[in-house]
N, C-alpha and C positions, 0 to 999 in steps of 0.2 A: 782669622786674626784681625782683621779690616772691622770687621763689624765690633766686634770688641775696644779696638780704638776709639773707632765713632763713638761707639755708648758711652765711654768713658771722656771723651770729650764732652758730650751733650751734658754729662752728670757734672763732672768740672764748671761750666760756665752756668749752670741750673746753681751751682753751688756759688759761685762767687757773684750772682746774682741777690740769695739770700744775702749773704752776709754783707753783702754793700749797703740793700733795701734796710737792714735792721741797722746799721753803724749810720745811717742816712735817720732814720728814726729817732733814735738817740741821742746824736749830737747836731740834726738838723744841718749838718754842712751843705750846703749845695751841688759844690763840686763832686761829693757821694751820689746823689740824687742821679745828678747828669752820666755818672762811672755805671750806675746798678741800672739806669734804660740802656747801658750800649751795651750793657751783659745779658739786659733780658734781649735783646736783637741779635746778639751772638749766640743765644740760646736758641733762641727759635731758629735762625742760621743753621745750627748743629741737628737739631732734630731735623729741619729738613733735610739735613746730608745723609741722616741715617735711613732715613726714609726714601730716599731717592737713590741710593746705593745697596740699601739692605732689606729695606721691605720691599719695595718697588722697583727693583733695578732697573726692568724693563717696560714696564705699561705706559710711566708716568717719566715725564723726563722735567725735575724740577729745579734746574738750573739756574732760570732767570729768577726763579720764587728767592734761592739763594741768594743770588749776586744781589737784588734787593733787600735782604734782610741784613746782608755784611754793608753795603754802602748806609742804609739807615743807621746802624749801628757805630759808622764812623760819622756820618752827619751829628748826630745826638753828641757824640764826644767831643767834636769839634766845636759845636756850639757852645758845650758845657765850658770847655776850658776857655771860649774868647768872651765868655759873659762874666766869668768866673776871675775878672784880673787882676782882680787883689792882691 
């Protein structure tokens, strides 16, 4: 049941990746731009958990590859929004 959440998280933020990256496209906002990189870092975040819990549970232990991908993911938001103060 675990591994089904994961996937379904990883699929979730794969998804509101796209659709940021495309609203970011078309209307050129910034603030989009800076929203669809902290989605693609919460994606890769999520696949590495699936990976590191459900393929690899035990060979590979990818934790800090995580914690990495989640603090990128709030650095890039953070920036976006203090560049962003319109």
């Amino acid at each position: 049941m675990a591994a089904l959440i994961y996937t379904l998280c990883a699929l979730t933020s794969v998804a509101c990746l796209v659709l940021l990256w495309r609203s970011w496209r078309k209307s050129g906002a910034r603030l989009l731009f800076w929203s669809a990189l902290c989605f693609g870092a919460l994606s890769v975040n999520n696949v590495l958990l699936v990976l590191d819990r459900v393929v690899l549970p035990t060979e590979v232990d990818l934790f800090d590859w995580r914690l990495a991908a989640a603090l990128a993911a709030v650095i890039l938001l953070l920036v976006g929004l203090v560049w962003e103060e319109d």
